[in-house]
N, C-alpha and C positions, 0 to 999 in steps of 0.2 A: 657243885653241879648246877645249882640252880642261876649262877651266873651265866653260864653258857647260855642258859635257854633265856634269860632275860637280853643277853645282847645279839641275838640274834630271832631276837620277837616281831620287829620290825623288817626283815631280812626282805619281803614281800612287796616293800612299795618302793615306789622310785622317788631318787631325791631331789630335790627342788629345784626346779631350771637354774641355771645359770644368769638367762637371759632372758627378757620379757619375750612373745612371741612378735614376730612385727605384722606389725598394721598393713592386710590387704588392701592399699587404697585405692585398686580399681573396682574393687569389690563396695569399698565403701564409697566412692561416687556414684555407682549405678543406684545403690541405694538411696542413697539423699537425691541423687535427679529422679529416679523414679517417683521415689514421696512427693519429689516439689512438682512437677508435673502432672500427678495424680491429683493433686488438691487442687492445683489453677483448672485441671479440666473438671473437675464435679464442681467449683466451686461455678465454675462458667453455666455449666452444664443447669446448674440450680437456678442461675440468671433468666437464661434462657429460658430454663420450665415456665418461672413465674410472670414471664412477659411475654410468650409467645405459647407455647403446646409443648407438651410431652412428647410428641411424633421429633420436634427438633431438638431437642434437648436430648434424647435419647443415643445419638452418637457420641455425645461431650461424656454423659455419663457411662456409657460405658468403657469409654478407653481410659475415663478418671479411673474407675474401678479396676480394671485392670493394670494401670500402671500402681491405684495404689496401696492395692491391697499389698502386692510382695514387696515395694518400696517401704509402705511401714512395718514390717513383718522384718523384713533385714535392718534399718536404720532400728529398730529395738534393741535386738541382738548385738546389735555394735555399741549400741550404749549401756546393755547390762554390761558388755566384755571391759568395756572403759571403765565401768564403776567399779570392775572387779567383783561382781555377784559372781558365786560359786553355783555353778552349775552351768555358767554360759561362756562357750568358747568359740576361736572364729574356726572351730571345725564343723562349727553349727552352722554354718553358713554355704549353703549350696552353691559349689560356682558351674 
């Protein structure tokens, strides 16, 4: 009796893909353009601060910011999912 219940202990999880899942790569360009855009504009943006005023600089930084905050926030996610850290999938990935 105790065979039974050991081969069917595991009964509950599913078995291990077949196949890797594939790579969203419109997903993961938006992200790596957004990053890289985000960083030339605040890095611009920081130019600007320190040569001219904060009044000018303040468009560059904000649109840096905004492009890059979710550009490294996804370009992360795609690199734990590449390293294969357990916990991150490209379901984690808002499209």
């Amino acid at each position: 009796m105790e065979r039974r219940g050991v081969k069917y202990a595991n009964f509950h999880e599913e078995p291990p893909a077949l196949r890797p899942p594939k790579v969203p790569m419109k997903d993961l360009m938006l992200a790596l353009v957004l990053f890289v855009v985000g960083t030339v504009c605040l890095l611009c943006g920081a130019n600007v601060f320190f040569k001219t005023s904060l009044w000018e600089s303040l468009p560059l930084n904000i649109l840096g910011g905004l492009c890059f905050i979710p550009g490294a926030y996804h370009s992360f996610i795609f690199l734990m999912v590449l390293k294969k850290v357990p916990g991150y999938s490209y379901d984690m990935i808002i499209t």
